[in-house]
C-alpha positions, 0 to 999 in steps of 0.5 A, a space after each residue: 077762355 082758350 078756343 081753336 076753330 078754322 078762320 072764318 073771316 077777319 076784316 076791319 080789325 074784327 075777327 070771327 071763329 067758327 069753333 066745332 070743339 065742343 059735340 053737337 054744337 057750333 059757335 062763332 067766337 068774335 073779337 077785335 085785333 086792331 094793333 100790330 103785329 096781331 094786324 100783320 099776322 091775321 091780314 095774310 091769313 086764308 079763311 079756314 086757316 087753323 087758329 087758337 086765341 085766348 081772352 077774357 069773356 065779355 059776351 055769351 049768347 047760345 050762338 056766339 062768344 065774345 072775346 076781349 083782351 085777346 091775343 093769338 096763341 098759334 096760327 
């Protein structure tokens, strides 16, 4: 799956999306980003910065996704 959304935090290796791509909906996207140079990159990030990730789906609820086997495609 590929989503952009602003940056809505990123602490601990864990990194939360807030995604209004799709009409009339809102979903948190989460995964983990532990290992460099992901770690580098995210840590100087600001909160709202535009982002687009990709990874494989390991979780879906109507609220949120999760992803794994992430990496960041542009930031």
């Amino acid at each position: 799956m590929k989503v952009s959304g602003p940056l809505a935090d990123y602490s601990d290796g864990t990194l939360r999306l807030s995604n209004h791509q799709y009409p009339a909906t809102l979903f948190h996207v989460w995964t983990l980003f532990n290992a460099s140079p992901w770690t580098d990159l995210l840590s100087e990030m600001n909160i709202g910065t535009p982002i687009t990730l990709q990874g494989q789906i390991a979780f879906v609820n109507r609220l949120a996704v999760q992803l794994i086997y992430c990496e960041l495609l542009d930031a």
